[in-house]
C-alpha positions in Angstrom: 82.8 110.8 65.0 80.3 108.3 65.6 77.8 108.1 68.4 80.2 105.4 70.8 83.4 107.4 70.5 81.8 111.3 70.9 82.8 112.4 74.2 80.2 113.1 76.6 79.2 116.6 77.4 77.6 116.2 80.3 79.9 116.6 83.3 79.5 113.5 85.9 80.6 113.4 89.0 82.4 110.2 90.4 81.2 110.0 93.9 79.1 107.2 93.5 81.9 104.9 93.4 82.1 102.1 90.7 79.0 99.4 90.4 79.2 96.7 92.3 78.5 93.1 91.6 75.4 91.3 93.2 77.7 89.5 96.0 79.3 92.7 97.0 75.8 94.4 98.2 74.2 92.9 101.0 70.3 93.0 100.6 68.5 94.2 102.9 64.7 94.2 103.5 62.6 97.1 104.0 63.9 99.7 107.1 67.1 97.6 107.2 70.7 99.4 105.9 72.2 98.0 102.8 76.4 96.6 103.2 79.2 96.2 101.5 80.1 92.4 101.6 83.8 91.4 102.0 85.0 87.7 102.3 86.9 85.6 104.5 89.1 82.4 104.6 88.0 80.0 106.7 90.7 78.4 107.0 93.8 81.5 107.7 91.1 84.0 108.4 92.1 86.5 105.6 89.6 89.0 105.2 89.0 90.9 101.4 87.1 93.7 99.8 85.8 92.9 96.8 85.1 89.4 98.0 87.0 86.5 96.1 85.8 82.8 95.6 89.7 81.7 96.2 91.7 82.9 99.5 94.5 85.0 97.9 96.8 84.7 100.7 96.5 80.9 101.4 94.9 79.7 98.0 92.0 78.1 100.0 88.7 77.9 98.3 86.9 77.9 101.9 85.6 80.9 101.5 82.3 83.0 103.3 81.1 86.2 103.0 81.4 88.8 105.5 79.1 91.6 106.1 80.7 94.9 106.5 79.5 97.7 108.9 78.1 100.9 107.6 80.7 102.6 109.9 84.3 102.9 109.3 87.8 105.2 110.0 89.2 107.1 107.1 92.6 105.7 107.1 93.9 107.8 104.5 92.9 110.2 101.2 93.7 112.0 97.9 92.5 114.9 96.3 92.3 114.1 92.5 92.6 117.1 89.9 92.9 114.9 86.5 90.5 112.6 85.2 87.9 111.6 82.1 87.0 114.6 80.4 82.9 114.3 81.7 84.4 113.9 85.2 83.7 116.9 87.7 86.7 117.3 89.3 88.5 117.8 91.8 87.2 114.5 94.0 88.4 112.7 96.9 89.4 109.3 97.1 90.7 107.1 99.6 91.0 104.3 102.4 88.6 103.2 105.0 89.3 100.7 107.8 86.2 98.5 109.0 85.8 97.0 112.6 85.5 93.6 110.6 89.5 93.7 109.3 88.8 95.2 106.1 90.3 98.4 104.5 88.0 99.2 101.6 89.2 101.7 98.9 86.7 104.4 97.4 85.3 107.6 96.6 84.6 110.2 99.2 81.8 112.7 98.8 82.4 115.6 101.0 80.9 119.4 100.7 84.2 121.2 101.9 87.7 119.7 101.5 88.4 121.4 105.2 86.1 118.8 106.6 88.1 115.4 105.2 90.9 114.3 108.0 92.3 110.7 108.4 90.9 108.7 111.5 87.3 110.3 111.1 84.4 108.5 110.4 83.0 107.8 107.2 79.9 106.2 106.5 79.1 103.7 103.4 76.4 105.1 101.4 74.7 103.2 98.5 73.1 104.8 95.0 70.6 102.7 93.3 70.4 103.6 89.3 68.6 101.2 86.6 69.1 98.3 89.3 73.2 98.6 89.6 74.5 99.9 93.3 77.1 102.1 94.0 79.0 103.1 97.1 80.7 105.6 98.3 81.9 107.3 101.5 80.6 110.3 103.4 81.3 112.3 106.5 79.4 110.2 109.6 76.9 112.7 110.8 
């Protein structure tokens, strides 16, 4: 086995979400909080998490980008028990509903499972490694 296919022995946990691309992290200068950024037609208004550069519902290429809030509702969630073999698991994923229209899907990072509930609020949080960002949703304190 070479070196690209051994499997990894080091468990990982997925809670930092998946990277995102430069247009889906807002930046944000020092003492200001990073956000997810979403985009939206300008001409029907359709709002969308990743953010597109063609409306999907209208095909317009009017498009902006829209700054999400770091607060949001859990709208739903899942407990997963099967994944990649360097995966910790079991992990939470699910749906979060912004003030701004958007429902953004993601990983949930919670210390006891008894403390997940839909309608609560979660709050966006953002992991910095080798200058990629991840998100991922936690419990709003």
């Amino acid at each position: 086995m070479n070196k690209a296919t051994e499997p990894l022995t080091t468990p990982h946990t997925p809670n930092q979400g998946r990277i995102l691309t430069k247009l889906e992290v807002g930046n944000a200068n020092p003492g200001e909080v990073r956000n997810l950024v979403g985009s939206q037609c300008q001409d029907c208004g359709f709002k969308l998490f990743p953010p597109s550069t063609v409306c999907p519902d209208c095909l317009s290429e009017k498009i902006i980008p829209l700054r999400v809030g770091t607060v949001g509702k859990l709208y739903c969630y899942t407990k997963v028990h099967i994944a990649p073999p360097s995966w910790v698991v079991p992990y939470f994923i699910g749906y979060v509903d912004f003030p701004e229209g958007l429902r953004v899907f993601g990983k949930i990072e919670i210390t006891r499972e008894n403390d997940l509930f839909v309608d609560m609020p979660v709050t966006v949080n953002f992991v910095e490694s080798d200058g990629q960002w991840r998100y991922f949703f936690s419990p709003t304190n």
